[in-house]
MIDOSE-1310 file (N, C-alpha, C; in nm, 2 decimals, decimal comma, always signed):
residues 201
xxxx	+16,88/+26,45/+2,21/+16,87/+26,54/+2,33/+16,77/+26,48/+2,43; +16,82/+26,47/+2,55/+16,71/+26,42/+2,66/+16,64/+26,51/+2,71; +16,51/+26,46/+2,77/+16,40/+26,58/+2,85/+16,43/+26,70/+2,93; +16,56/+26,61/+2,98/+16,66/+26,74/+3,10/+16,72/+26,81/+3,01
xxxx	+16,78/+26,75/+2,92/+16,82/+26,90/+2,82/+16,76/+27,01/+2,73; +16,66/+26,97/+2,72/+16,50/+27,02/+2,69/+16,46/+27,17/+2,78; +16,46/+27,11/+2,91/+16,40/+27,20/+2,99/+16,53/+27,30/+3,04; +16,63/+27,20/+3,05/+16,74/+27,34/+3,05/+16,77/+27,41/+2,94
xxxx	+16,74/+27,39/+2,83/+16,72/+27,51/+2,73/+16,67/+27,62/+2,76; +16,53/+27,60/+2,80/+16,46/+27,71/+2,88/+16,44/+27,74/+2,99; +16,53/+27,69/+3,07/+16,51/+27,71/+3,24/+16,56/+27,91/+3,20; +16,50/+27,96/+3,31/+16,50/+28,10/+3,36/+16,67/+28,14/+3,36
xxxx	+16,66/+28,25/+3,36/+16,86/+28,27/+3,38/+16,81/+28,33/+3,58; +16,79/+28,22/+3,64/+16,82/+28,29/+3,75/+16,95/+28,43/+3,87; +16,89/+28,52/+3,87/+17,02/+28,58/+3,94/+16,94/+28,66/+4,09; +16,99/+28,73/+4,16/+17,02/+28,77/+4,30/+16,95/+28,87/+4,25
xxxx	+16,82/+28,92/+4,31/+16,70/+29,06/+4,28/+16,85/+29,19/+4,29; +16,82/+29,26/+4,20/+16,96/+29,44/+4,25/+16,82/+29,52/+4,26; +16,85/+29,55/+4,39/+16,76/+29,69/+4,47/+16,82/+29,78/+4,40; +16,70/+29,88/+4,37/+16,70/+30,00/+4,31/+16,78/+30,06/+4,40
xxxx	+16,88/+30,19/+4,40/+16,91/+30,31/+4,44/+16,83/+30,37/+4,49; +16,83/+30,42/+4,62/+16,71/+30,47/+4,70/+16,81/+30,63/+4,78; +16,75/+30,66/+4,84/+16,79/+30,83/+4,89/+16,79/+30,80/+5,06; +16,72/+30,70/+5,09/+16,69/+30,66/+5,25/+16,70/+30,50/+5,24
xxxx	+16,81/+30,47/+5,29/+16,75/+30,27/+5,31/+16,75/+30,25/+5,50; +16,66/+30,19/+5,54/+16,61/+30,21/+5,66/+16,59/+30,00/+5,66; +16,65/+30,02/+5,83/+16,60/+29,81/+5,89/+16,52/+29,87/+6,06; +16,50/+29,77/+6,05/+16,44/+29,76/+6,21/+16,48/+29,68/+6,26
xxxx	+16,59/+29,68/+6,40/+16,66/+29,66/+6,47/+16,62/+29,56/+6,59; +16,58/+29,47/+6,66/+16,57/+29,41/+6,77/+16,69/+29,42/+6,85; +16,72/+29,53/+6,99/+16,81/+29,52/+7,06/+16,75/+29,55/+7,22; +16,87/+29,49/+7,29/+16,85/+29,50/+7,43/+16,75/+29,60/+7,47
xxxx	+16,79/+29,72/+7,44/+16,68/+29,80/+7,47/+16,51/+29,82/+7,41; +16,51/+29,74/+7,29/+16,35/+29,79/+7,23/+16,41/+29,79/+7,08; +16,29/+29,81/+7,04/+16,28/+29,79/+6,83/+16,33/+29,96/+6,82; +16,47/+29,93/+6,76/+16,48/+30,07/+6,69/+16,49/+30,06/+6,52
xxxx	+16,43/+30,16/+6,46/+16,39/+30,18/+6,32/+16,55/+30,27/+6,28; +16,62/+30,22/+6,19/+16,72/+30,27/+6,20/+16,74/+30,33/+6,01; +16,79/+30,41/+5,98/+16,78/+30,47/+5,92/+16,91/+30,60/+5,84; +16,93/+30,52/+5,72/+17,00/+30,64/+5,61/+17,06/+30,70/+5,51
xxxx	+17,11/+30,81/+5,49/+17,12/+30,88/+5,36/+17,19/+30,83/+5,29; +17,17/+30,80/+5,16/+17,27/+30,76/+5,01/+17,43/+30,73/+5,08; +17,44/+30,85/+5,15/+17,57/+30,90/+5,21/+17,64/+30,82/+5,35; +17,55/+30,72/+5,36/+17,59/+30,67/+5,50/+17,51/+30,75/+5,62
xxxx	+17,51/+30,87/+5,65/+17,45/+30,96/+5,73/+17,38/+30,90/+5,82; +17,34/+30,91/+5,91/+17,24/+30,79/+6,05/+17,12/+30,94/+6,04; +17,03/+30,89/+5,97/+16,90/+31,00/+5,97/+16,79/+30,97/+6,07; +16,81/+30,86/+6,12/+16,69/+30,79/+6,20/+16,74/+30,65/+6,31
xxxx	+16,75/+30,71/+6,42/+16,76/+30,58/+6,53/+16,64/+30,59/+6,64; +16,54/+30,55/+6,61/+16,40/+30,57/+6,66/+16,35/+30,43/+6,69; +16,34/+30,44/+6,83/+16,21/+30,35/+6,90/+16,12/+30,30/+6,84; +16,07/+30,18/+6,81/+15,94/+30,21/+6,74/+15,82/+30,05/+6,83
xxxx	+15,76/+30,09/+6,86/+15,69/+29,95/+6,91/+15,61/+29,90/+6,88; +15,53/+29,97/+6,77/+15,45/+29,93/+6,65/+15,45/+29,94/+6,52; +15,40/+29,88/+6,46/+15,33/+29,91/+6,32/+15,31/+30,01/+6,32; +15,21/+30,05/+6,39/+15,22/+30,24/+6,38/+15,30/+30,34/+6,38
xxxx	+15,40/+30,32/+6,47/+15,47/+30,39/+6,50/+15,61/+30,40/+6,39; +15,61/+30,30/+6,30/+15,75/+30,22/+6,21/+15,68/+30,34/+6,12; +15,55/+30,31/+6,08/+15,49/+30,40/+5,96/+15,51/+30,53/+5,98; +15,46/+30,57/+6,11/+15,46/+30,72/+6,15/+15,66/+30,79/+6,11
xxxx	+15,74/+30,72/+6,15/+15,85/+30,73/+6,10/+15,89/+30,73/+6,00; +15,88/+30,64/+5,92/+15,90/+30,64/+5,77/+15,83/+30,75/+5,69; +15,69/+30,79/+5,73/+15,64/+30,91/+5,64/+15,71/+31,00/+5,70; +15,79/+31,05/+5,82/+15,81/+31,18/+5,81/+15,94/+31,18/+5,77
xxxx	+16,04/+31,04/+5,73/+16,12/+31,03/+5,67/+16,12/+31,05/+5,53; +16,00/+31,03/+5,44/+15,94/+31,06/+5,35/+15,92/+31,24/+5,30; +15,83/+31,24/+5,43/+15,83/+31,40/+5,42/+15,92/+31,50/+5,39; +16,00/+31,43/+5,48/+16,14/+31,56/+5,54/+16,29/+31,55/+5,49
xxxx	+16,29/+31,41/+5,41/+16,40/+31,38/+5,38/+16,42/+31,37/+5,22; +16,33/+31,21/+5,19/+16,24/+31,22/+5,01/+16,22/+31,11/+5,04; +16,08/+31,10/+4,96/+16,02/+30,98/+4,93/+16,09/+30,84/+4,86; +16,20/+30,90/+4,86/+16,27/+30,73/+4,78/+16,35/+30,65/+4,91
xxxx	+16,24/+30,59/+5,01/+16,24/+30,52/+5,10/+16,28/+30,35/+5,09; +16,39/+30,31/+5,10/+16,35/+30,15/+5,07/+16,42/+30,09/+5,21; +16,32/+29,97/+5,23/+16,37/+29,84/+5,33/+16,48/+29,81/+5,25; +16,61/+29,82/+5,30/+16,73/+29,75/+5,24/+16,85/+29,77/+5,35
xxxx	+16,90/+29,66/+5,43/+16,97/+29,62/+5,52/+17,08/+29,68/+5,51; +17,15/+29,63/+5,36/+17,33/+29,63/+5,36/+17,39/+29,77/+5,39; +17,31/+29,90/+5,35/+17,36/+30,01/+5,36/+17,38/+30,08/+5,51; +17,31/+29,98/+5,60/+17,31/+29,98/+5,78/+17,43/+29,88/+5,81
xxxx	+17,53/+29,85/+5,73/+17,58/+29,74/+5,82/+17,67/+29,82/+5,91; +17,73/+29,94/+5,88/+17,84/+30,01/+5,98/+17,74/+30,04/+6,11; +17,63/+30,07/+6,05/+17,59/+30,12/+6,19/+17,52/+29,99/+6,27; +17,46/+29,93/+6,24/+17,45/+29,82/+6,35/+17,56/+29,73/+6,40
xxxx	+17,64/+29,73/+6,30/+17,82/+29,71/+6,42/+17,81/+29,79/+6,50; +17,84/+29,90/+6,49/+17,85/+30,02/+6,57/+17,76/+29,99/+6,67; +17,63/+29,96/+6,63/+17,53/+29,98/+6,81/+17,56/+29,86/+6,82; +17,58/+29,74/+6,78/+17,60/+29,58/+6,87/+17,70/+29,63/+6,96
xxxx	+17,84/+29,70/+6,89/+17,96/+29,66/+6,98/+17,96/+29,74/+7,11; +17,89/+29,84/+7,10/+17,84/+29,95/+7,21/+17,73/+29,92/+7,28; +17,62/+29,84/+7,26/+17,54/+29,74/+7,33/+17,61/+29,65/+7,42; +17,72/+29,57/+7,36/+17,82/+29,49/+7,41/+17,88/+29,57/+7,53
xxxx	+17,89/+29,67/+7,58/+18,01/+29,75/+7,58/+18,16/+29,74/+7,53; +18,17/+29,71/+7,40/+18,33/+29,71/+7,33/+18,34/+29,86/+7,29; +18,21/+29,96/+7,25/+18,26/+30,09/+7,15/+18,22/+30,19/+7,32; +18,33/+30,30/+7,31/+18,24/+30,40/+7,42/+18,24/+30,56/+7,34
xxxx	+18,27/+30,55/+7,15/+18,27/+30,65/+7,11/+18,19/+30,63/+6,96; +18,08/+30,66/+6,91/+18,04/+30,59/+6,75/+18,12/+30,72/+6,68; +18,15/+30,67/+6,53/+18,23/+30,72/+6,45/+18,11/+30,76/+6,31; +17,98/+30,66/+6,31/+17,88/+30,71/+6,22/+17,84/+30,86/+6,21
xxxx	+17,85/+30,89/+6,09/+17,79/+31,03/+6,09/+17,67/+31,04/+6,13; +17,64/+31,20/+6,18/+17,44/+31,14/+6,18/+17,45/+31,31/+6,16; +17,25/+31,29/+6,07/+17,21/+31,38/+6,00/+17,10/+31,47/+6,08; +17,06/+31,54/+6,20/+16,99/+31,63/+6,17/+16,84/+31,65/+6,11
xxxx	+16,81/+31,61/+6,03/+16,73/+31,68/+5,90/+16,59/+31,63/+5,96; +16,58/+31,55/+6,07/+16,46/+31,57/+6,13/+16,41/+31,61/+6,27; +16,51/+31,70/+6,30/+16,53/+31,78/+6,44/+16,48/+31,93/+6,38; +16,41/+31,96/+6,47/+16,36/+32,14/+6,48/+16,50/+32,23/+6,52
xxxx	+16,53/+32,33/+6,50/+16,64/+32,45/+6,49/+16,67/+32,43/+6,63; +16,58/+32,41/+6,75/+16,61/+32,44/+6,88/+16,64/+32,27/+6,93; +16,59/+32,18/+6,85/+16,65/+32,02/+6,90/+16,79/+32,02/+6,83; +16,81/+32,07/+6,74/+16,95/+32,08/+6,67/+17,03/+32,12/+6,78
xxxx	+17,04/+32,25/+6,84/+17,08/+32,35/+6,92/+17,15/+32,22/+7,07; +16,98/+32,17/+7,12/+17,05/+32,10/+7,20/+17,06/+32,01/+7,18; +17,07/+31,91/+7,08/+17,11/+31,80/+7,10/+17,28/+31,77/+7,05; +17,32/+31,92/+6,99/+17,47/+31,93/+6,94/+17,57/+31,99/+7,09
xxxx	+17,46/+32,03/+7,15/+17,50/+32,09/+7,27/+17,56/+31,97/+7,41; +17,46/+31,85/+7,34/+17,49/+31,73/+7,45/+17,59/+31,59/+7,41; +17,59/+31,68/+7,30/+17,68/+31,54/+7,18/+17,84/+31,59/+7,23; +17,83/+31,74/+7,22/+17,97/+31,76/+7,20/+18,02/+31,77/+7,32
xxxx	+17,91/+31,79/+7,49/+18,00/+31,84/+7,58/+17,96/+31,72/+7,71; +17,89/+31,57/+7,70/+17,86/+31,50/+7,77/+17,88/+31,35/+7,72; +18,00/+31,31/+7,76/+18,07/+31,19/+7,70/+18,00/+31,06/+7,75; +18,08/+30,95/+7,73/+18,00/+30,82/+7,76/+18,04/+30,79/+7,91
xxxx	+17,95/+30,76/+7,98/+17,99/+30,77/+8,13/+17,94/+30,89/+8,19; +17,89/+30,95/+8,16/+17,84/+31,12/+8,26/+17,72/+31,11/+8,19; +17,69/+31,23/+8,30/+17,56/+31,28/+8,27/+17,47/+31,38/+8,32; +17,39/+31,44/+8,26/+17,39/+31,62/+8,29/+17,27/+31,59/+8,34
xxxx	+17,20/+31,71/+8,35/+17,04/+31,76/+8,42/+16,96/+31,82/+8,29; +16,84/+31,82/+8,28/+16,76/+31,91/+8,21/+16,85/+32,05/+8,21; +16,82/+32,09/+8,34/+16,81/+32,24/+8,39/+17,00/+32,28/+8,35; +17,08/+32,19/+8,36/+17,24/+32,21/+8,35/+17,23/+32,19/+8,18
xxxx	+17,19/+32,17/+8,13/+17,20/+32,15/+7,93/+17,11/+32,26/+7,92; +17,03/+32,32/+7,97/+16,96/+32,43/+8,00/+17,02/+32,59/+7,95; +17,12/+32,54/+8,08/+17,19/+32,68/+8,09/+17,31/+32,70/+7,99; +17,36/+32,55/+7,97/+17,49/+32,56/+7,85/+17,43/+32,59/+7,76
xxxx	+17,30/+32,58/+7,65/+17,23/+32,65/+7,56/+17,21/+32,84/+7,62; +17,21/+32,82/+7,73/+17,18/+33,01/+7,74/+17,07/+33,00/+7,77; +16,98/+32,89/+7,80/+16,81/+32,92/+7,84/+16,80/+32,85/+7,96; +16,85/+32,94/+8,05/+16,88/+32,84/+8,19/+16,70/+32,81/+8,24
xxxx	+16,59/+32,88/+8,19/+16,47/+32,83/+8,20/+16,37/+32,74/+8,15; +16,47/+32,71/+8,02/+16,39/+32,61/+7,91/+16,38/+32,44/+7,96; +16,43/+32,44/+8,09/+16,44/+32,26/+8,11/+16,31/+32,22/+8,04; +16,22/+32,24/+8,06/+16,10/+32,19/+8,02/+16,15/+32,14/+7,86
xxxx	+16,16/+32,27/+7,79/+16,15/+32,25/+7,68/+16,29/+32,15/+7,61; +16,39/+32,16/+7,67/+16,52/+32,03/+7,66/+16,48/+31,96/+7,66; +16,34/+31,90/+7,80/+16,33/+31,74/+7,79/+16,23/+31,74/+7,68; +16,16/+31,84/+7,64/+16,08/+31,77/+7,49/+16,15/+31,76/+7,42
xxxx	+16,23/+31,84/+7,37/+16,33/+31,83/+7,31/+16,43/+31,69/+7,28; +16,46/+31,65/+7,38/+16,51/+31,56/+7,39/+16,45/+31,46/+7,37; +16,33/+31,43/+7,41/+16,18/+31,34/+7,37/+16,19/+31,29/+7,25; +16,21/+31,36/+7,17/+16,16/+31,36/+7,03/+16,33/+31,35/+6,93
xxxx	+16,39/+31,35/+7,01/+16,50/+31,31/+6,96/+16,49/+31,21/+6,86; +16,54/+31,26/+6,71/+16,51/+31,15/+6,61/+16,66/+31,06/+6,59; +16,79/+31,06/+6,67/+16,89/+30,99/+6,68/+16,94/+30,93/+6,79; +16,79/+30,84/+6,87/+16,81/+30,82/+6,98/+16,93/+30,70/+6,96
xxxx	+17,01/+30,65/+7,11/+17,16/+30,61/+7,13/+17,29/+30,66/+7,06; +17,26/+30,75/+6,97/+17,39/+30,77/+6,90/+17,41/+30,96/+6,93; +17,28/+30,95/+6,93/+17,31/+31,11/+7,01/+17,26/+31,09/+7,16; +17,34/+31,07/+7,24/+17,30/+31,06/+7,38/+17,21/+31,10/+7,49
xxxx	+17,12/+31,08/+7,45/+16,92/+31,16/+7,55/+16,94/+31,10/+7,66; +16,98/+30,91/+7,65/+16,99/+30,91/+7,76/+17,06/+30,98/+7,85; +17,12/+31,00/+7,88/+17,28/+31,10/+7,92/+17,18/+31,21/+8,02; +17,06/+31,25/+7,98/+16,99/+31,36/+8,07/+16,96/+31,34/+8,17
xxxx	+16,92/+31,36/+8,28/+16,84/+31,31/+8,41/+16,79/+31,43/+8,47; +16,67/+31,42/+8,58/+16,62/+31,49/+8,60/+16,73/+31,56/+8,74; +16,69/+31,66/+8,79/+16,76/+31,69/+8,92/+16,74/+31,60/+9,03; +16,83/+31,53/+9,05/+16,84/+31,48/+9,15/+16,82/+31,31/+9,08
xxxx	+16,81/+31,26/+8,99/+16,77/+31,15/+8,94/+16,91/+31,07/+8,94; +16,87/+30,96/+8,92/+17,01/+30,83/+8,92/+16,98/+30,71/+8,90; +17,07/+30,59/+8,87/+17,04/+30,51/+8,78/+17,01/+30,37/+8,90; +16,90/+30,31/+8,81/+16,93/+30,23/+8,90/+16,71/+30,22/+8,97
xxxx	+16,67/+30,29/+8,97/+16,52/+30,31/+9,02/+16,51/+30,40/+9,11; +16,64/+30,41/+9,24/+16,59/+30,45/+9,36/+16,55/+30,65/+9,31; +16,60/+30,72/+9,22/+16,55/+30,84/+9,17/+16,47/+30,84/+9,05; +16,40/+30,89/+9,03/+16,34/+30,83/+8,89/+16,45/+30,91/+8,76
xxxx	+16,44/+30,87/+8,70/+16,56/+30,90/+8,55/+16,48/+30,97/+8,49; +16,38/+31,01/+8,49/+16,33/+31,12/+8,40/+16,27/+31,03/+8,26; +16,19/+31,13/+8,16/+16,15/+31,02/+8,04/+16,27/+31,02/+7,95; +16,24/+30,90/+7,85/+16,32/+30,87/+7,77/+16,19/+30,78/+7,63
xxxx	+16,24/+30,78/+7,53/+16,15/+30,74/+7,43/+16,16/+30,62/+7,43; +16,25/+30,56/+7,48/+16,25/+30,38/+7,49/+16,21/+30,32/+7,65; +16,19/+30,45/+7,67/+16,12/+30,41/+7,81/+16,24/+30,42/+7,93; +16,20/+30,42/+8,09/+16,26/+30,43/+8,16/+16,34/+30,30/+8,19
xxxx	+16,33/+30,20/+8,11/+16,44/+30,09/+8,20/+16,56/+30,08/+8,06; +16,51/+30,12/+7,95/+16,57/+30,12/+7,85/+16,69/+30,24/+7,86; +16,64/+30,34/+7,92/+16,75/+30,46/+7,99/+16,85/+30,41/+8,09; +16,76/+30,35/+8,20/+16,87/+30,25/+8,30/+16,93/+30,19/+8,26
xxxx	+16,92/+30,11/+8,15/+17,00/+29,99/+8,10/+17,12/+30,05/+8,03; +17,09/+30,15/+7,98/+17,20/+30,28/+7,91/+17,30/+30,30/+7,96; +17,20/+30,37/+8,06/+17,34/+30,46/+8,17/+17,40/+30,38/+8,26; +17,36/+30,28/+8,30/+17,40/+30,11/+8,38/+17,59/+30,07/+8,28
xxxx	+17,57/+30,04/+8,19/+17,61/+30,00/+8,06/+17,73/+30,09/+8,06; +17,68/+30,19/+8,03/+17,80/+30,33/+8,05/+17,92/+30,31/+8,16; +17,83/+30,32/+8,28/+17,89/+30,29/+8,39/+18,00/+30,21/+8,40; +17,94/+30,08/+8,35/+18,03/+29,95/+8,40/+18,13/+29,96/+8,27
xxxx	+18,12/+30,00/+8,19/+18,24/+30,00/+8,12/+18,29/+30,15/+8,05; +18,28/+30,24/+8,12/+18,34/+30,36/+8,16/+18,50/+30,39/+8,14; +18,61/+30,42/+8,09/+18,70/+30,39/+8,08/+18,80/+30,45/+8,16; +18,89/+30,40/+8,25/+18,92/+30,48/+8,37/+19,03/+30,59/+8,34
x	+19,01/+30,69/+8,39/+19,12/+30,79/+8,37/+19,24/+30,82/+8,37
């Protein structure tokens, strides 16, 4: 028996690491608009499409993912591959409708309210007012509280925030667009996007 057969007696049985089964598998995204921390359930479910532009901020998400969802949090890519097709081809503009489920479970009773309110009645291509999403909830005085609401939106691009504007706002700088968690050019670039590939009637 030679040296080489020696050491291959004992060489390791190498194989491919198997990630544990987790409750949440979460990647962090580099796209056109900004780092989104993307995020979901066992189930496929989209629990988390959040901005994030720090360390801090990746953490700050993940613990309330932790919190609010369960602690069996793992970095593991494959279980996102539907959904980052999904935002590439809609970044691209090829998608103008996502088909990903998305979960809720880290929206307050009244972000639920409106953010199902703007999913279901402001398509790709349009776009409402604070004060007009306002009134389709029944709280024609709450704009304030829509755009925090909206703010804090934990499914930003797939539930549509950008889509809001202020009265009188428009794309482009000459109005200002109101806030947005990826920022105001990150909203432009949205509703820009929308625009140009809009699907004609």
């Amino acid at each position: 028996m030679t040296a080489a057969e020696v050491f291959d007696a004992y060489a390791p049985d190498v194989r491919p690491p198997v990630l544990p089964e987790s409750d949440v598998s979460y990647a962090v995204e580099d796209t056109p608009v900004g780092r989104l921390l993307l995020a979901v359930r066992a189930d496929g479910r989209l629990v988390t499409s959040a901005y994030v532009r720090s360390a801090d901020d990746e953490a700050a998400w993940l613990q309330r993912l932790s919190d609010v969802v369960s602690p069996r949090v793992l970095r593991h890519a494959r279980p996102l591959d539907g959904v980052r097709r999904e935002l590439d081809d809609y970044l691209a503009g090829r998608l103008t409708r996502f088909t990903v489920p998305t979960d809720l479970a880290l929206a307050s009773a009244f972000q639920r309210e409106v953010l199902g309110e703007l999913a279901a009645h402001v398509g790709y291509g349009s776009a409402t007012t604070y004060g007009q999403l306002a009134s389709t909830i029944s709280r024609p005085k709450a704009s304030r509280a829509v755009g925090t609401a909206l703010g804090a939106n934990p499914v930003c691009v797939f539930v549509p925030c950008h889509r809001v504007l202020p009265a009188g706002g428009s794309v482009g700088g000459r109005v200002g667009v109101g806030g947005y968690a990826g920022g105001p050019a990150a909203k432009e670039y949205l509703l820009a996007l929308e625009a140009t590939h809009r699907p004609s009637a």
